[in-house]
C-alpha positions in Angstrom: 25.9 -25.0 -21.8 23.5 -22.1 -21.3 21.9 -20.5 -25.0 20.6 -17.2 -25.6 18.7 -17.3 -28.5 17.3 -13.9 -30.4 14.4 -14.1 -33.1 14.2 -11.1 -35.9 11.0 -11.5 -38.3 11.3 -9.0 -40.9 8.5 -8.3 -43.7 9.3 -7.6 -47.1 6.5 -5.7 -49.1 5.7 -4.3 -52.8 5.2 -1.2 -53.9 1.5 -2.0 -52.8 2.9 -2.2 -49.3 1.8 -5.8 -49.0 3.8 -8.4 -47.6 5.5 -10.6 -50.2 7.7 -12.6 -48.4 8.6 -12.9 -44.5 12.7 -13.2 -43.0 13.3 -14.6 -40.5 16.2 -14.5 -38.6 17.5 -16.7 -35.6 20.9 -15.7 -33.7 22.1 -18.7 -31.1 24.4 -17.2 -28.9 26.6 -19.2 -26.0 26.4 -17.3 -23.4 30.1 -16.1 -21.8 31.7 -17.0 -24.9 32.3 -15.6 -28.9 30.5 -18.5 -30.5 27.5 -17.4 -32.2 25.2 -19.2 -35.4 22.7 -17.4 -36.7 20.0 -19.0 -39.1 17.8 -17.3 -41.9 15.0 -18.6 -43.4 13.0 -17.2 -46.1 8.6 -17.9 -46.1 7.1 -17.0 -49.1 3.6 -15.7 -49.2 1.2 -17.2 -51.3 0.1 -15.5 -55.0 3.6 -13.8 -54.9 6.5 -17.0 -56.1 7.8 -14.0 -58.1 9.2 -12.2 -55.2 10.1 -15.3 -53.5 12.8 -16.1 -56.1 13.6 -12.4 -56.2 14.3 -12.5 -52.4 16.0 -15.8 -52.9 18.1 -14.7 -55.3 19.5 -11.8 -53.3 20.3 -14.1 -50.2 22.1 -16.2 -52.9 24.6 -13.3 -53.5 25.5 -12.8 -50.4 27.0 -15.8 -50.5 25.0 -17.5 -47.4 25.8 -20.9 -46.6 23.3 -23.1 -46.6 22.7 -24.9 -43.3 23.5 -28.9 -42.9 22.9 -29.3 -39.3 20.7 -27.6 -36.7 21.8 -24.3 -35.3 22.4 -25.9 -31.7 24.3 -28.6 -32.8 26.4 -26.4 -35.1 26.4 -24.0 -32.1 28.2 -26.9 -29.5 30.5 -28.2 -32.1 31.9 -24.8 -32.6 32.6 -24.8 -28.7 33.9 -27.9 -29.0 30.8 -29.4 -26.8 28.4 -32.3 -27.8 24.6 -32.1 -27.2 23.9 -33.7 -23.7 27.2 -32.7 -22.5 25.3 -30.8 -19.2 23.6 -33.2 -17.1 19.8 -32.8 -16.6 20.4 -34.3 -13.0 20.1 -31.4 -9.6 23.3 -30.9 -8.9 23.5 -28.1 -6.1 26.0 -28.3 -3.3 24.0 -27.1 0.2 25.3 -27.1 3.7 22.4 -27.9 7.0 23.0 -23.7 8.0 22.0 -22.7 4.8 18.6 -20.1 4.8 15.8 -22.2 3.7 15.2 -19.4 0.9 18.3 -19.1 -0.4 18.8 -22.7 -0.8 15.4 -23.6 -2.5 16.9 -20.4 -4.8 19.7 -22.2 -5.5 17.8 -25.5 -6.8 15.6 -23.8 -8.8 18.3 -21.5 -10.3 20.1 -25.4 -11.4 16.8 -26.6 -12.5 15.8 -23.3 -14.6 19.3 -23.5 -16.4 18.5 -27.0 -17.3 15.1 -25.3 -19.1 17.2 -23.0 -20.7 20.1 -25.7 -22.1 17.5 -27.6 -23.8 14.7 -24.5 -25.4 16.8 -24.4 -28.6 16.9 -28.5 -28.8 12.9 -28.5 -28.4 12.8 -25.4 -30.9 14.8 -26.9 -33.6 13.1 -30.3 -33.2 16.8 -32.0 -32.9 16.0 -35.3 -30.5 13.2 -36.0 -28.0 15.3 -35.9 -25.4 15.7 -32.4 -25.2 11.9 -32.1 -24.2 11.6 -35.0 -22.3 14.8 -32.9 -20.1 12.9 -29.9 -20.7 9.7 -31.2 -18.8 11.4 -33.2 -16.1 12.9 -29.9 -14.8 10.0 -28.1 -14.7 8.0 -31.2 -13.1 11.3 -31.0 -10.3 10.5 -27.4 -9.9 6.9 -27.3 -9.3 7.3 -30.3 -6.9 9.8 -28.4 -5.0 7.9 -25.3 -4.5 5.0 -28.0 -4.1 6.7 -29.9 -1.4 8.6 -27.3 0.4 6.2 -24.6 1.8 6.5 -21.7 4.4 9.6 -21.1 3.1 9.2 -18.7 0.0 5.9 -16.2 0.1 3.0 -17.6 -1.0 2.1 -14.7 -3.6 5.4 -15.9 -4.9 5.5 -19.6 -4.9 1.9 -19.1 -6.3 3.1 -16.9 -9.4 6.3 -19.5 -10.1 3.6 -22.4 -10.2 1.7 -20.9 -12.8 4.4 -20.0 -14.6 6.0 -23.7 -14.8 2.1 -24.9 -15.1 2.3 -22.9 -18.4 5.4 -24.1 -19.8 4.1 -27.5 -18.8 1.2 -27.2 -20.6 2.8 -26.1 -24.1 5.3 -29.1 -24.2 2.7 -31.8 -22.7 1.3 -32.8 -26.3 4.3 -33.4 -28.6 5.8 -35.2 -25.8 2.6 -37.3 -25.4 2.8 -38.5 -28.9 7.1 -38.6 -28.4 6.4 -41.6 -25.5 4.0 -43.5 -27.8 6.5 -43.3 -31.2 9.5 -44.4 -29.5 7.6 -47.9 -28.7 6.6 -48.4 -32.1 9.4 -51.3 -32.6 8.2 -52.8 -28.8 4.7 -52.3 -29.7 5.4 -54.1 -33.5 7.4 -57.0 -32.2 4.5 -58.0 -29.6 1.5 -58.7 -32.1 2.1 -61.6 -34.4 3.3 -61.2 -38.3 0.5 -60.6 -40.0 -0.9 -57.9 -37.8 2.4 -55.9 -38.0 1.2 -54.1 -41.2 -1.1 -52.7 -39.1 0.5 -51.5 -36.3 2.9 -49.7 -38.8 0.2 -47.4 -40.0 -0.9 -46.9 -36.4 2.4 -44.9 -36.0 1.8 -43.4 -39.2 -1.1 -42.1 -38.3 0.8 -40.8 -34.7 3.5 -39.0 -36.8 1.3 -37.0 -39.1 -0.4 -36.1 -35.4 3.1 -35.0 -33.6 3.9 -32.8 -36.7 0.9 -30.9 -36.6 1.4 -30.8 -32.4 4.8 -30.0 -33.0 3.8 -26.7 -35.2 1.4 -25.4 -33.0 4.2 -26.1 -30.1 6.7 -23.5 -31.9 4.3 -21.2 -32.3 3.1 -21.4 -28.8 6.9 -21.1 -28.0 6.6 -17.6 -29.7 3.8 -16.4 -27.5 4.3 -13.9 -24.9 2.7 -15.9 -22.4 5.7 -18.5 -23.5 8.2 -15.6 -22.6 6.7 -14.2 -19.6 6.7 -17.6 -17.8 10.5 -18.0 -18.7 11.2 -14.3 -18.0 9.5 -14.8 -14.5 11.6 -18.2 -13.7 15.0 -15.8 -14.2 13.9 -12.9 -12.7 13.5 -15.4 -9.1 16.8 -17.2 -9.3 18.5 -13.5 -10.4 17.3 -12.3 -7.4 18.2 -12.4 -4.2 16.1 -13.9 -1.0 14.9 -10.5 0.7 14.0 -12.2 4.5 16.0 -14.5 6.8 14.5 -18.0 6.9 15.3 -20.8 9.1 17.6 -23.0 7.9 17.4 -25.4 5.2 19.0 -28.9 7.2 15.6 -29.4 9.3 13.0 -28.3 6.6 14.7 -30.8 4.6 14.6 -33.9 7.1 11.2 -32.8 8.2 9.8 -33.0 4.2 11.9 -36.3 3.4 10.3 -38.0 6.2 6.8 -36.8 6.1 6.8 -38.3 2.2 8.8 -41.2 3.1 6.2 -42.3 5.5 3.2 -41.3 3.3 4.8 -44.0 0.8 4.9 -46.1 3.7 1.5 -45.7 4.3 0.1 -45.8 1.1 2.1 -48.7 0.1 1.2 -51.0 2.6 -2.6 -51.0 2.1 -2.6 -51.9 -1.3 -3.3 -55.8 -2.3 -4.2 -58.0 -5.1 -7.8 -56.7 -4.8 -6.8 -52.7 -4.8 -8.2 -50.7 -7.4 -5.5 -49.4 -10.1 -6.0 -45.9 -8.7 -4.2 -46.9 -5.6 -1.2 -47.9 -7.6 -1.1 -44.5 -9.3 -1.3 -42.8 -6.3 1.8 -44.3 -4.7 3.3 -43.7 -8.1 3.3 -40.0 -7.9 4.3 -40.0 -3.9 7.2 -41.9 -5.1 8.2 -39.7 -7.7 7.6 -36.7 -5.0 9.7 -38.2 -2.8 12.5 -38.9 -5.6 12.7 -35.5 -5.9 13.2 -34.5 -2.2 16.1 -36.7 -2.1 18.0 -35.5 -5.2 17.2 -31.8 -4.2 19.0 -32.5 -0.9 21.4 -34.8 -1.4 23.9 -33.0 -0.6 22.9 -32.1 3.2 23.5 -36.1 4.0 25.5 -39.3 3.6 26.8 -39.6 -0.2 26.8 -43.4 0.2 23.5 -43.4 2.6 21.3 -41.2 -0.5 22.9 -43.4 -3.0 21.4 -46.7 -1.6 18.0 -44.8 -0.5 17.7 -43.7 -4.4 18.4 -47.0 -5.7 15.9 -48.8 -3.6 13.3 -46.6 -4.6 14.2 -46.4 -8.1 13.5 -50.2 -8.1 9.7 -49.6 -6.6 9.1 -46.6 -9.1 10.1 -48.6 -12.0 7.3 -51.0 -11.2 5.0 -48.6 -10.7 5.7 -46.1 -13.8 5.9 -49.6 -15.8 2.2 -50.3 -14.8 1.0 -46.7 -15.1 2.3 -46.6 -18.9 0.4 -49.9 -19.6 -2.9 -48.4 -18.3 -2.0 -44.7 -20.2 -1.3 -47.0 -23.8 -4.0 -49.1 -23.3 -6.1 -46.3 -22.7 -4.9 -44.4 -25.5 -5.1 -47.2 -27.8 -9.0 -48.0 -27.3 -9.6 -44.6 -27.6 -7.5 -44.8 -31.1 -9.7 -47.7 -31.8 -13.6 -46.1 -31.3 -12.4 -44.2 -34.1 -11.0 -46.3 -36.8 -14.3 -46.8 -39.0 -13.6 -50.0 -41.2 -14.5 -49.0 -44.2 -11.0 -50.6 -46.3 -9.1 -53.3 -46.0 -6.4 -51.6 -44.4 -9.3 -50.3 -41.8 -10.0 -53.8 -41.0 -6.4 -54.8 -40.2 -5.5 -51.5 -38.4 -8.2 -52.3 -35.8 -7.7 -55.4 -35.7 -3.9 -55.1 -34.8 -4.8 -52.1 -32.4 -7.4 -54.6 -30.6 -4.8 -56.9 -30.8 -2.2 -55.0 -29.1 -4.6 -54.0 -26.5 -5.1 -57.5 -25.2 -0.6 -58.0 -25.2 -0.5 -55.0 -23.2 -2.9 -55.8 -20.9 -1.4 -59.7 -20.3 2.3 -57.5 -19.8 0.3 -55.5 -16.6 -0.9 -58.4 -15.3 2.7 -59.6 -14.7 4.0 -56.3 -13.7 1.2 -55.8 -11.5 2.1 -59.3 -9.9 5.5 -58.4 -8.6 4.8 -55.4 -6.9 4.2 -56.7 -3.4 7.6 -58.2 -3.5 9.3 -54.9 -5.1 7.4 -52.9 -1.9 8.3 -55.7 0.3 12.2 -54.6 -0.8 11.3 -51.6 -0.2 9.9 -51.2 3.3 12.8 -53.5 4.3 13.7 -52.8 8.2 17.1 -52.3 6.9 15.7 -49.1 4.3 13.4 -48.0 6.7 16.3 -47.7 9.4 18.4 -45.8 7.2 15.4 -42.9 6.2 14.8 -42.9 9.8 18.3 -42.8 11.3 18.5 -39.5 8.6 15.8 -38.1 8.6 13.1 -38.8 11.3 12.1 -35.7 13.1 
């Protein structure tokens, strides 16, 4: 489902002309249909509780419900939808003749109204999924313009970057802190008993950090800069491509294949001696060329794509797995230089971070171990006959 959403902030003063208390007024609309929830919430000022319950008191009489469930979710059961009925997945149906332009318009415009389903999720706070959506299209958007070039001016593919680099950048650090809290029953179950105490006031120190993150992201979502990047993204899918391109079939092959075989390439040097860097990079080419495919699945083989993205999938699992055990181990000794044990509870914090350091580091050692046989899948003759047979150039 697509949401507009309109935000009124009203002021109420005295007879001093001073602000007393602040409305604020929220209005989710479906868009192409009559369901609409709006949302009013009352700040009081400080010095003035007086007015506060004066104010209150008159949104009392009009007989204003108060709220028991977000306004999105009220908003989809009203429609008769459940949140994360639309798919997150690209889903754009392309033919070989398409212009190059219009085509790459087309993805984005799938991938912007993604952005858009999930902004009042992200606003309200509901589940971390809606962020984690949130991001993933605008990662899939800026590789796209990334990976697809000559096609759209650069002036404009330049501005659209920005303006996803932006968005990226607002939603980066209460997702950051989202990754690490949803492992806090992994992360608990792999130190032993009497170091779980510990590891409990680890994430209690991680959730006071994502609510004050998660403020300054809703106020950042407030920002014009916030609104200009998402008024820029509708603007290019509204519009129409003004010049003829080539067509989209062998721009597509020609960027499958050129990432296909830098994977290839980049794969096949690494060893049990390579540095961790060298894992990461093959990580992201992966992920680039993950992309590609699901962007153009459409142009080829249903089956074919199907098998491609499965064997890959396989490899990229490997690889995120030991990219989040070097991010959390990082993150963890960095937690740890500034625990200062002054307490007790100091004491058995660190020693249960230190502790969970050395687990995580023993679980990359044996993700790190199977890679060579996950590539080895891989770069299979049989896979690398199919990516040529489709898209070699």
């Amino acid at each position: 489902m697509t949401v507009r959403q309109e935000r009124l902030r009203v002021d109420l003063c005295n007879d001093d002309e001073k602000t007393v208390v602040r409305l604020r007024i929220d209005t989710l609309t479906l868009v192409h249909s009559p369901h609409v929830v709006c949302r009013l919430w009352l700040e009081p000022i400080r010095g003035y509780k007086a007015e506060a319950r004066t104010a209150l008191a008159i949104v009392t009489d009009l007989v204003l419900a108060e709220a028991t469930k977000p306004a999105l979710v009220a908003l989809a059961e009203a429609s008769g939808m459940s949140p994360g009925a639309y798919s997150s997945k690209v889903n754009v149906s392309l033919s070989p003749e398409m212009p190059a332009a219009d085509a790459l318009r087309r993805i984005m415009e799938n991938l912007v109204a993604v952005m858009h389903s999930n902004l009042a999720g992200v606003r309200e706070d509901i589940d971390s999924e809606f962020l984690h959506d949130l991001r993933v299209s605008v990662r899939r958007a800026r590789s796209l313009l990334g990976q697809v070039r000559g096609v759209l001016p650069e002036a404009t593919s330049g501005q659209l970057q920005q303006q996803l680099k932006t968005i990226g950048t607002i939603t980066g650090p209460v997702r950051d802190l989202d990754v690490y809290l949803l492992k806090e029953a992994a992360y608990v179950d792999r130190v032993p008993g009497f170091l779980q105490d510990g590891i409990k006031r680890l994430f209690q120190n991680l959730a006071r950090q994502r609510r004050t993150a998660r403020n300054r992201l809703r106020k950042a979502m407030d920002t014009p800069a916030f609104a200009a990047a998402l008024a820029a993204l509708d603007a290019f899918v509204a519009a129409e491509p003004v010049a003829e391109t080539a067509p989209i079939g062998p721009i597509a092959s020609a960027a499958i294949w050129k990432r296909y075989r830098r994977v290839v390439k980049r794969g096949r040097r690494i060893t049990d001696a390579s540095a961790p860097e060298r894992l990461h990079e093959l990580r992201i080419t992966c992920k680039k060329l993950r992309y590609l495919l699901e962007f153009f699945a459409s142009l080829y083989p249903a089956g074919t794509i199907k098998e491609l993205v499965r064997q890959l999938k396989q490899l990229q699992e490997n690889l995120g797995d030991f990219n989040d055990l070097s991010v959390q181990q990082e993150f963890l000794r960095q937690h740890l230089d500034t625990i200062r044990p002054a307490s007790p509870q100091a004491v058995m914090l660190a020693a249960a971070t230190g502790g969970l350091i050395t687990r995580l580091a023993m679980d990359q050692e044996g993700v790190r171990a199977r890679f060579l046989e996950v590539f080895a899948a891989f770069d299979a003759p049989a896979n690398r006959e199919r990516f040529k047979s489709l898209f070699a150039v």
